[in-house]
C-alpha positions in Angstrom: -51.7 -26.3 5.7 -49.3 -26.3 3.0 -51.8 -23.8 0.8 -51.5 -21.4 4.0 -48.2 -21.5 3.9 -48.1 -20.5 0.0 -50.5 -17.6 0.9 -47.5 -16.3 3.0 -45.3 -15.8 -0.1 -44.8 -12.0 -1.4 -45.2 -11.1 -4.7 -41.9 -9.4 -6.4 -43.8 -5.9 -6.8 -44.8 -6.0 -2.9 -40.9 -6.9 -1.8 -39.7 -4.2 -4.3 -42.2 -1.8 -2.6 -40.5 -1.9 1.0 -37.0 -1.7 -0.6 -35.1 1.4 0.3 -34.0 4.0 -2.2 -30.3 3.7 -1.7 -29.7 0.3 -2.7 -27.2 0.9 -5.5 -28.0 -2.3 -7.7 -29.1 -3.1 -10.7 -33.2 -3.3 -11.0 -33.2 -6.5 -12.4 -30.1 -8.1 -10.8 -33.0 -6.3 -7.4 -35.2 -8.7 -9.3 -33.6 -11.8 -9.8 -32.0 -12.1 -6.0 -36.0 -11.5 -5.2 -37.4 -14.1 -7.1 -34.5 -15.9 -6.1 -35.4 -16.1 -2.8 -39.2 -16.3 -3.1 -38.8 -20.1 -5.0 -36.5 -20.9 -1.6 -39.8 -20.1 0.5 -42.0 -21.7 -1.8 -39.5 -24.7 -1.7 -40.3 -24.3 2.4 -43.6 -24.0 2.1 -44.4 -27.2 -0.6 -42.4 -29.4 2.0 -44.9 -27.8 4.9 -41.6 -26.6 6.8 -42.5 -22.5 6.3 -42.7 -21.2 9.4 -42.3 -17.5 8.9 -45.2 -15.2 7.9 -45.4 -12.3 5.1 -43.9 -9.4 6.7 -40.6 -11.5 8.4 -40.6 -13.2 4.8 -40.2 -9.6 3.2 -37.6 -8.3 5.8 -35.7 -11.8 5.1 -35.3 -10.7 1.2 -34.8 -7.4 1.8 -31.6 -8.1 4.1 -30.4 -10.6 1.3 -31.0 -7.8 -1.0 -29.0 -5.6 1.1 -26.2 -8.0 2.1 -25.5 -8.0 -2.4 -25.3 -4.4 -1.9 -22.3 -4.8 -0.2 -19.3 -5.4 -2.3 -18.3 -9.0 -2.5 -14.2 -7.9 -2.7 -13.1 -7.6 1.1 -10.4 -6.1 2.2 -9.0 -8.9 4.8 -6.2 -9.6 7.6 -4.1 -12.4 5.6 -3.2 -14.5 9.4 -1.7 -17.1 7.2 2.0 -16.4 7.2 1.9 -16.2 3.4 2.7 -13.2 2.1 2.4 -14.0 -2.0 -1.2 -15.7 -1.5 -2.4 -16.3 -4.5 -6.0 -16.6 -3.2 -5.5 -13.3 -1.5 -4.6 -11.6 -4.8 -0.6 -12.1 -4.3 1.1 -9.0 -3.7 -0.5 -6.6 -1.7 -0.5 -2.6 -2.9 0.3 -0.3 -0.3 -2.1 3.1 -0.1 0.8 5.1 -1.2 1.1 3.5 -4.6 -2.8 3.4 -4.9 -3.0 7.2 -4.6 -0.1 8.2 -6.9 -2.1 5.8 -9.4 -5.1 6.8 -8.5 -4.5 10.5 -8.9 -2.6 10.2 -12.7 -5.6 8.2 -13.5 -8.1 10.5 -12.7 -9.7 11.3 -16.3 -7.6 11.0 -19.7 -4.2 10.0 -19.7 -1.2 9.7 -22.1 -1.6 5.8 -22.5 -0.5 5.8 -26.3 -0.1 9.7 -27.1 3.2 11.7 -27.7 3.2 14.4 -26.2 6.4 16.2 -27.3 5.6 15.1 -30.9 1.2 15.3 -30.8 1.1 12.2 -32.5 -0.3 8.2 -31.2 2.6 6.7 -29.0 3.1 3.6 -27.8 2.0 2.3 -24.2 4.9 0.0 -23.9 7.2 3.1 -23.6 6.2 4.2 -20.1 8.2 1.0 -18.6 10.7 0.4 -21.0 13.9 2.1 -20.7 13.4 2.0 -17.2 12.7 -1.9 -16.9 15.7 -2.7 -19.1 18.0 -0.6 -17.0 17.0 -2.2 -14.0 16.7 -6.1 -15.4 20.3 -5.4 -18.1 18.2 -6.5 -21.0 18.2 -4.9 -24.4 14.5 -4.9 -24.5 11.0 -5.6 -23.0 7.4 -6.2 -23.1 4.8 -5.9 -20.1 2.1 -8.6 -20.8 -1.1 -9.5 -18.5 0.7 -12.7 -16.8 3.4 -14.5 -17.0 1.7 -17.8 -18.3 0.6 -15.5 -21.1 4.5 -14.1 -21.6 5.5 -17.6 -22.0 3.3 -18.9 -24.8 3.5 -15.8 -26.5 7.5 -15.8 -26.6 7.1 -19.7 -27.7 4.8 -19.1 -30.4 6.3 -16.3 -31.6 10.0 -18.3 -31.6 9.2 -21.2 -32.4 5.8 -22.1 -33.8 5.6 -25.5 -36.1 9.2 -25.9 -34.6 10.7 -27.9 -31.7 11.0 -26.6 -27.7 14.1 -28.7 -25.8 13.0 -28.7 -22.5 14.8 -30.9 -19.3 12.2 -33.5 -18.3 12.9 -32.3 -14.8 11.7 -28.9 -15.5 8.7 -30.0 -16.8 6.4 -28.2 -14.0 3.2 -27.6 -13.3 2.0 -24.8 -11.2 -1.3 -23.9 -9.2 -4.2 -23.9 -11.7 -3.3 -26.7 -13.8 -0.5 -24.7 -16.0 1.7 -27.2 -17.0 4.8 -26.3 -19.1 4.0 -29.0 -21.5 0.2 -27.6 -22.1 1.8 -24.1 -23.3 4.3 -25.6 -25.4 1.5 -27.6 -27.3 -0.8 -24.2 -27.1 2.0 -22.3 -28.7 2.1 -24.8 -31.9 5.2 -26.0 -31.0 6.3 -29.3 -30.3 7.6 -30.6 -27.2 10.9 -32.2 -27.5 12.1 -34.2 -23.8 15.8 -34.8 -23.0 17.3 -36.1 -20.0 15.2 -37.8 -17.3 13.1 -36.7 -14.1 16.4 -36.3 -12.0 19.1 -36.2 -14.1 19.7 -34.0 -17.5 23.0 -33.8 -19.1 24.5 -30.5 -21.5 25.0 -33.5 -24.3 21.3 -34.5 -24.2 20.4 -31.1 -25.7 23.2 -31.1 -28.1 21.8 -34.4 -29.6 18.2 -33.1 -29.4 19.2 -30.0 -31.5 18.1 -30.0 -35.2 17.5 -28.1 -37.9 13.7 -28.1 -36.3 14.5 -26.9 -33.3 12.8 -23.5 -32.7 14.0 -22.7 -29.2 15.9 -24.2 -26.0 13.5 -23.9 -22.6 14.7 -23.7 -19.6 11.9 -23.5 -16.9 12.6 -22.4 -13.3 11.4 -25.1 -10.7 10.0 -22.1 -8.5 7.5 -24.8 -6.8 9.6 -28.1 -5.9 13.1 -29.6 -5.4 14.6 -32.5 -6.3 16.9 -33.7 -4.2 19.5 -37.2 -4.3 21.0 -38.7 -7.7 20.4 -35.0 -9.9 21.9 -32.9 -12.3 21.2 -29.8 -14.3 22.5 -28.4 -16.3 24.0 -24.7 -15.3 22.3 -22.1 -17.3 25.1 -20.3 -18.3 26.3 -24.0 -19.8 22.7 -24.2 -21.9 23.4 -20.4 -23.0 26.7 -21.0 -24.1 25.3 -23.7 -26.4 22.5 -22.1 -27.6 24.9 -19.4 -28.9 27.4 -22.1 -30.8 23.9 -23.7 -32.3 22.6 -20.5 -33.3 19.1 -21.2 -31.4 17.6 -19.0 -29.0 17.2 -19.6 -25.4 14.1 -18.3 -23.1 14.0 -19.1 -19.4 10.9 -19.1 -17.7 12.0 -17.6 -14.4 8.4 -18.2 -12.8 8.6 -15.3 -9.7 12.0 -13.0 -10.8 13.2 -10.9 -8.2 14.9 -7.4 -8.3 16.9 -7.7 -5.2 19.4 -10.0 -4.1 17.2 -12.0 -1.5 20.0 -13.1 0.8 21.5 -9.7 1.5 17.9 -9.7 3.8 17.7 -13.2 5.3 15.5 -14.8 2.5 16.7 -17.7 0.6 19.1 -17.1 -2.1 17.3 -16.4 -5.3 19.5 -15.5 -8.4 17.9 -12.0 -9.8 16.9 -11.4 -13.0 20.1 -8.7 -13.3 22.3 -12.2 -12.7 20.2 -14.3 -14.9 20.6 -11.6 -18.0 24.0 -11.3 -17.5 24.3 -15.1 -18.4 23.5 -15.0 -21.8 19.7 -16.0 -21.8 17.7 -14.3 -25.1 14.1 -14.3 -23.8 13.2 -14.3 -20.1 10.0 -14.1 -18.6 8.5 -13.6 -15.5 6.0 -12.4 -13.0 5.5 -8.9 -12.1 3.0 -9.8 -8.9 5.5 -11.9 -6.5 8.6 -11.3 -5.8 8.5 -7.6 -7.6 5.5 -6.5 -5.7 3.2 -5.3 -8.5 0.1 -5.9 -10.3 -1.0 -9.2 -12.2 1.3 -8.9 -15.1 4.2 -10.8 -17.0 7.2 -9.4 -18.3 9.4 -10.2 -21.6 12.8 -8.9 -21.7 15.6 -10.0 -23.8 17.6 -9.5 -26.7 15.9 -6.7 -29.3 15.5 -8.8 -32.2 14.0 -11.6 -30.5 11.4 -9.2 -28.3 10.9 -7.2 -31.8 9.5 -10.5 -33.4 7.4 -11.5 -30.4 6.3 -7.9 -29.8 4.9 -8.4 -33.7 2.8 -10.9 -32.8 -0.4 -10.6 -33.9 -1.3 -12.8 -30.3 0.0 -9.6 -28.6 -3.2 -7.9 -28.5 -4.5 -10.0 -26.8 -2.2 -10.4 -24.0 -1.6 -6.4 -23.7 -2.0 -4.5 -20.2 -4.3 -2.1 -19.4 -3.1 1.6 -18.1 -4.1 0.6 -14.6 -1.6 -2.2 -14.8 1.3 -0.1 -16.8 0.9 2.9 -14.1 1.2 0.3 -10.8 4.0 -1.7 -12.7 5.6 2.0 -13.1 5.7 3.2 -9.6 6.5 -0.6 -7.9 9.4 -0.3 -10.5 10.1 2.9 -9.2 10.6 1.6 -5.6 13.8 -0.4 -6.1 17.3 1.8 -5.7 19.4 -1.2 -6.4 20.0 -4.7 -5.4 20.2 -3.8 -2.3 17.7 -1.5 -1.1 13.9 -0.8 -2.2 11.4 1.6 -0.9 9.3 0.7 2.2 6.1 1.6 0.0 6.8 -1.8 -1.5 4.7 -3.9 0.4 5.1 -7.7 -0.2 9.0 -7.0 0.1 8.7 -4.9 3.7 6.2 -8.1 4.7 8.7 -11.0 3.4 11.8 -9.0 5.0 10.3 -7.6 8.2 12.5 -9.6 11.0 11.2 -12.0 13.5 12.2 -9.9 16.5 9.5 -7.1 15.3 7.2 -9.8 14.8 7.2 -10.8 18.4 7.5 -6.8 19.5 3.9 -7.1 17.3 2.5 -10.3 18.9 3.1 -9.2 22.3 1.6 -5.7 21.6 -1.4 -7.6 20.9 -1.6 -9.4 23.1 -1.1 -7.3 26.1 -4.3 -5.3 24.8 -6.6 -8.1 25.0 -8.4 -9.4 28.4 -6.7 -11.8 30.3 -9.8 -13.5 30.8 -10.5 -13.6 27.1 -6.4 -14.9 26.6 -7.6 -17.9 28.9 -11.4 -18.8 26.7 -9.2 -18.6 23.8 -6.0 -20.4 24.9 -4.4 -17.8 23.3 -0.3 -18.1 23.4 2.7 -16.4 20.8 4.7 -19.3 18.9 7.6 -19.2 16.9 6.5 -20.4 12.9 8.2 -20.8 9.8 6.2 -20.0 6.8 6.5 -19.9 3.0 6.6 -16.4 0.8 4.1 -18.4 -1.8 3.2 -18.4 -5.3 6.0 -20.7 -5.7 8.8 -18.2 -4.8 11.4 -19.0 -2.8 10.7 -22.8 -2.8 13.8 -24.0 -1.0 13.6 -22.7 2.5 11.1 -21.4 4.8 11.2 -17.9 6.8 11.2 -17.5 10.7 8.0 -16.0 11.4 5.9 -16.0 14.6 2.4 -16.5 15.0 -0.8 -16.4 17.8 -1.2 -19.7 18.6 -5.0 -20.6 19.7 -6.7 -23.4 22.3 -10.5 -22.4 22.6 -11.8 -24.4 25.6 -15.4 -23.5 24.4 -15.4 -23.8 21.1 -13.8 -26.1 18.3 -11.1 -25.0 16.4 -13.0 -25.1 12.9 -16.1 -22.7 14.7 -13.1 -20.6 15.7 -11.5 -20.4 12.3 -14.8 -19.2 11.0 -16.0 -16.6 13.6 -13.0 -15.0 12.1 -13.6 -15.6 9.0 -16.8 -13.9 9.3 -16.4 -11.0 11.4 -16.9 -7.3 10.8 -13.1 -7.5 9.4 -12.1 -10.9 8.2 -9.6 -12.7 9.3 -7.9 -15.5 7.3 -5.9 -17.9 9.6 -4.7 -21.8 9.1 -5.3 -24.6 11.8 -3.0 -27.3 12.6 -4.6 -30.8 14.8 -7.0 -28.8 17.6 -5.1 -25.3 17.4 -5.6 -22.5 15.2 -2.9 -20.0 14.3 -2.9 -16.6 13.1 0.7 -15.7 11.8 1.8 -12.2 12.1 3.8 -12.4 8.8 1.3 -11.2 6.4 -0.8 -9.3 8.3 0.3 -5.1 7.7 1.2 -3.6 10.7 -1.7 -0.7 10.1 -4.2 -3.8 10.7 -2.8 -4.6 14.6 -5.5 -2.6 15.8 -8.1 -4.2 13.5 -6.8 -7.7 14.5 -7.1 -6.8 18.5 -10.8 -5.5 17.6 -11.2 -9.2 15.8 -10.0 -11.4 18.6 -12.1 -9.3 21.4 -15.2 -9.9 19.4 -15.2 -13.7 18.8 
């Protein structure tokens, strides 16, 4: 029985044979997925539990051949309410942006060429004067992340010397990046004051030596503490670090260009106010709150970004023109403060009101079948939700969401019907009720989402 069964198995030339000319893969990645495959039959048929024959066994690899074809990046409808999802790639690129990319990066481009003097240039130019206008620094750097930005800054400050840091600001972030682990990386050493709640402007006057390479100040962009606390105000730690003749870099996590509460988010100090108060390094992230690629930016005073810009480390941590033209044009959608450019996506998601969020539920759901409304249990709910990425910790943003009670199906089967249909859907469940919050989801993929929810 189980030699029949082995008898069943195609050889890789025979599967190759039937395969289809416009497979666009690799012949030996072809190859692997096919022997791949052909050990899980023979697997089948040693335990006696192959019930397929030869030609349903060659159309079974074939279709897994075909299904790798297909590229494993998906564009998707984000239904969970949080707009800077870090699993969803954080801030999401409107088309505009991509084609004005797109088309200056179609062939050879200017990345580190003059072309007023015909000599090499420098790829840091393309951002700079306009980044330091916008953040009020002196200078800046564009890095690949802002983890990268800073253990560059500390290594270049204060290497074989000592970082100050609050023991209350000693975070750690998704991934395992802990504050401490950098400072270590960076061949500094760590040097606590203060305790988990409270941290006084005299505990880092006494910590100050003549081995002290820098003062750290590290934004709490993912927690609170609340109670018994003090911190001590920034402009307080800059003040001192002027007197001592040390430099200061804050580690602003997410940074934000505009001022957050003139649109009903929760007040977030930008990175113009946070200059203006004396700090000599900052750094932060150019994919939250900015609303552009993966990258990390290093303003500051000159001489200080000079020296870390020297950095042999640098290299390594440089962005590529893809990143340097996105970072360009999402820089070149903020007017001020106060107003930005609708192409800026994350920022039209995070401020779009709740009252057009209901104007979208109910669009929706007056285009799908009542009788599918009833299966579904299908009902608009008001939500709060979270911008993510550890911006904007402190308060949560009226949102509204479709609120789901399948009477035929669990909640978890639900959750992945979207999941997997023709256009995935990403939503969150809560008890027995799934939710898909209209927060996040771009108001070109409504019609996407109503095609989604007929089909499950």
């Amino acid at each position: 029985m189980i030699k029949g069964q082995l008898k069943e198995l195609p050889s890789v030339s025979q599967v190759l044979h039937e395969i289809k000319s416009d497979i666009s893969l690799h012949n030996r990645y072809i190859k692997e997925i096919i022997n791949c495959e052909i050990k899980l039959y023979r697997k089948l048929a040693q335990a006696n539990k192959l019930d397929f024959k030869r030609k349903e066994i060659i159309s079974r690899i074939i279709n897994e051949v075909v299904r790798l074809d297909q590229s494993s990046i998906k564009n998707i409808i984000n239904g969970t309410g949080i707009v800077l999802h870090t699993g969803f790639g954080r801030a999401p690129i409107s088309k505009k942006i991509i084609n004005r990319v797109a088309n200056k990066l179609d062939g050879y481009i200017n990345l580190e060429f003059d072309l007023l003097e015909g000599k090499r240039g420098y790829r840091q130019n393309h951002l700079s004067r306009m980044s330091n206008a916008i953040f009020g620094s002196q200078s800046s750097l564009l890095v690949n992340n802002n983890a990268s930005a800073v253990l560059l800054s500390l290594n270049s400050l204060a290497e074989g010397k000592d970082v100050i840091i609050s023991r209350g600001q000693e975070v750690e972030i998704g991934g395992s990046f802990r504050i401490p682990d950098i400072i270590q990386k960076s061949h500094a050493n760590l040097v606590e004051v203060g305790t988990t709640n409270r941290t006084h402007l005299i505990d880092y006057e006494k910590a100050i030596s003549t081995t002290t390479g820098v003062i750290l100040w590290a934004h709490t962009s993912n927690y609170i503490v609340k109670g018994f606390t003090k911190e001590v105000p920034l402009i307080d730690l800059a003040l001192l670090s002027k007197k001592k003749r040390v430099p200061l870099v804050v580690d602003l996590g997410s940074g934000t260009i505009i001022s957050t509460d003139n649109y009903n988010l929760p007040k977030e100090k930008n990175i113009k106010e946070i200059s203006n108060m004396g700090a000599d390094i900052i750094t932060f992230s150019g994919d939250k709150l900015i609303g552009g690629p993966q990258c990390g930016f290093i303003i500051g005073k000159k001489r200080y970004v000079n020296k870390i810009s020297k950095n042999p480390l640098h290299r390594t941590y440089r962005c590529d023109k893809w990143t340097i033209a996105f970072m360009e044009e999402t820089l070149k959608t903020f007017y001020s403060e106060e107003k930005f450019d609708s192409s800026n996506q994350s920022l039209k998601l995070l401020t779009t009101p709740r009252k057009e969020l209901i104007a979208r539920g109910e669009r929706i759901i007056d285009n799908i079948p009542k009788n599918k409304i009833k299966v579904l249990g299908i009902t608009l709910e008001e939500s709060l939700v979270e911008a993510g990425s550890g911006s904007l910790p402190l308060k949560s943003i009226p949102s509204i969401a479709l609120k789901f009670r399948p009477h035929k199906l669990s909640v978890s089967s639900l959750a992945k019907a979207f999941r997997l249909g023709s256009y995935p859907v990403v939503g969150y469940t809560k008890g027995n009720v799934f939710y898909i919050d209209l927060k996040a989801v771009l108001p070109r993929q409504i019609s996407h989402l109503i095609d989604s929810i007929k089909q499950v």
